[in-house]
N, C-alpha and C positions, 0 to 999 in steps of 0.2 A: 510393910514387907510383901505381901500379896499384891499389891501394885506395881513394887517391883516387879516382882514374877512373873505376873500377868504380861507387862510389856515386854519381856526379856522372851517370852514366848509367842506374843507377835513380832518381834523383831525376826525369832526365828523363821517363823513361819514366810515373812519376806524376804530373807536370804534363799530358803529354800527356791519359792518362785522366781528367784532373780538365774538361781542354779538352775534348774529345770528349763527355761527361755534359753541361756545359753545352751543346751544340751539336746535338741530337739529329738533326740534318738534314745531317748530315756536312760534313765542314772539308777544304780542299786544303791539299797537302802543302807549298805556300807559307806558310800560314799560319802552319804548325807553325814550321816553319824560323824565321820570323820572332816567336812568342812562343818558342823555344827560343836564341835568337840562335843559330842554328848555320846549317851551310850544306844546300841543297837533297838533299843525297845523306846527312848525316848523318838530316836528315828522313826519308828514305825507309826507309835502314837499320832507324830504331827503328820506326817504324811497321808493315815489312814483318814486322819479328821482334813486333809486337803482333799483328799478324794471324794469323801461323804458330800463334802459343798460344790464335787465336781471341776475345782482349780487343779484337781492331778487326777492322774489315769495309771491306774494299776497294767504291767504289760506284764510279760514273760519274763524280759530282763528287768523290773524294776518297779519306776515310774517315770512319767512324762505330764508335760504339762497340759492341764484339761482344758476344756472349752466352759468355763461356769458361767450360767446364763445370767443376764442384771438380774437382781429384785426389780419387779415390779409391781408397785402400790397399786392395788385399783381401788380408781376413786369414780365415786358416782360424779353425772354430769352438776348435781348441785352441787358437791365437793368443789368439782372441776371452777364453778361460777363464785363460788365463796373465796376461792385462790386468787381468783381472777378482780372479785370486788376490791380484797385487801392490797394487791399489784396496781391496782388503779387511783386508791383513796390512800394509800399506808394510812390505813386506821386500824384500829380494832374492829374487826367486821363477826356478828353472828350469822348461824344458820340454827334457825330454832322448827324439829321436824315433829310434826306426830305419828307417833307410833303407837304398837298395840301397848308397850309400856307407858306410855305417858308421855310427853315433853321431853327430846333429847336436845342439847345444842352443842353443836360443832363452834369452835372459834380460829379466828386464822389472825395473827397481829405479832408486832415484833415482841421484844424481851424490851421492859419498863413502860409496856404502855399499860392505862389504867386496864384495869379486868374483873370490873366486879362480880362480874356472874359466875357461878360452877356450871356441873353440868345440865342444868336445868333451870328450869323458870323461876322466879322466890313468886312467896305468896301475896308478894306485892306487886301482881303482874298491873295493874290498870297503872301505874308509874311507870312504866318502859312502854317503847316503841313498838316492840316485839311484844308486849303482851298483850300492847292494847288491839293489834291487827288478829290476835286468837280470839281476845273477847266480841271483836269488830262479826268477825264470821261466825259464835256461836260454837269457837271448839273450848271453849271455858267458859263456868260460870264467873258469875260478877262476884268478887271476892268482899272482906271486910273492906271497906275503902279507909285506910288505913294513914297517913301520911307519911312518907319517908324523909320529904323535903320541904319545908317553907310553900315551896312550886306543885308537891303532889295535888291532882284534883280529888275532892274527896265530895264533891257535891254529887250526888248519884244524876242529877236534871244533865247539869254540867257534861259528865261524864257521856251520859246516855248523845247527847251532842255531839261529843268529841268522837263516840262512835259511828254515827251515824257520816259524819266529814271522810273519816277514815275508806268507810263502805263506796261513798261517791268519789273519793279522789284516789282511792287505792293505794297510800301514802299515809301513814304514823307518824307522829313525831313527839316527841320528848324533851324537856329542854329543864334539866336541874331537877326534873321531877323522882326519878331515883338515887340520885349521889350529886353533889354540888361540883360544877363545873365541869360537867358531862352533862351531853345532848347526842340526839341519837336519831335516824330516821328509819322505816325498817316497812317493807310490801310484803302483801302477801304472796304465797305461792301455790299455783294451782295444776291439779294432774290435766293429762288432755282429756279427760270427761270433766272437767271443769272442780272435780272434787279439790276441795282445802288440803293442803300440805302441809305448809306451816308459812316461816317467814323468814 
């Protein structure tokens, strides 16, 4: 029932707009009421909440239709490159930042692609791609090395290796080491004074 409603009152709200376009000299809230068949106050309600978003303009005779400016999302320039990775690979793409909280990660990928991560890193970071480039730079310590997969490295020599490649080639990779039949590659990212980002 409330879903009814719900769209039966944006419906309204699109008649109104469509009324107001045709009318450029602005319409009293009688009018409304009366191509809305509804009562004087319900008129007023949708119209007041048109106005609020800036779609209508209160005048002397009425309303008319407003100027409502887009939404626009601002997104950082690494947002902007994370959009941009997933537009290029359609994969599942991370951006994993550090913050004064700890490890946040942005994701950009369609609907059915795998997604194991939330919004942060698991404690099984030396298994991903992305974690291994946090341990590579020293923004995390060396966890329990733990095994997630058949594939995880758990040898700490090993591992100390794989870091060390990561540091000289600026490039991680993962391959079945977190989840079977997922691979991953993932760089780090650095501010212009050279400080760690994330990846």
């Amino acid at each position: 029932m409330a879903r009814k409603r719900s769209l039966s009152t944006v419906q309204a709200a699109l008649r109104i707009l469509a009324y107001l376009a045709e009318h450029p000299e602005g319409v009293e809230v009688k009018e409304v009421a009366r191509l809305l068949g509804k009562s004087l106050s319900t008129a007023y309600a949708l119209l007041n909440s048109l106005a609020e978003e800036g779609f209508a303009v209160k005048t002397e005779r009425g309303y008319r239709l407003g100027q409502a400016k887009p939404l626009r999302l601002e997104t950082t320039p690494l947002e902007e490159a994370l959009e941009e990775l997933y537009l290029r690979t359609r994969e599942r793409c991370y951006l994993a930042l550090l913050t004064p909280e700890g490890i946040r990660l942005k994701t950009r990928g369609r609907q059915g692609q795998p997604h194991p991560l939330g919004d942060t890193l698991p404690e099984e970071v030396h298994a991903l791609a992305l974690g291994k480039v946090f341990l590579a730079y020293g923004a995390l310590s060396l966890p329990p090395l733990v095994p997630r997969t058949p594939y995880t490295l758990t040898d700490p020599l090993a591992l100390e290796a794989e870091l060390t490649r990561v540091r000289e080639s600026g490039l991680a990779a993962e391959m079945e080491e977190y989840a079977p039949g997922l691979s991953a590659l993932a760089a780090p990212l650095f501010g212009p004074g050279g400080e760690f980002l994330g990846a």
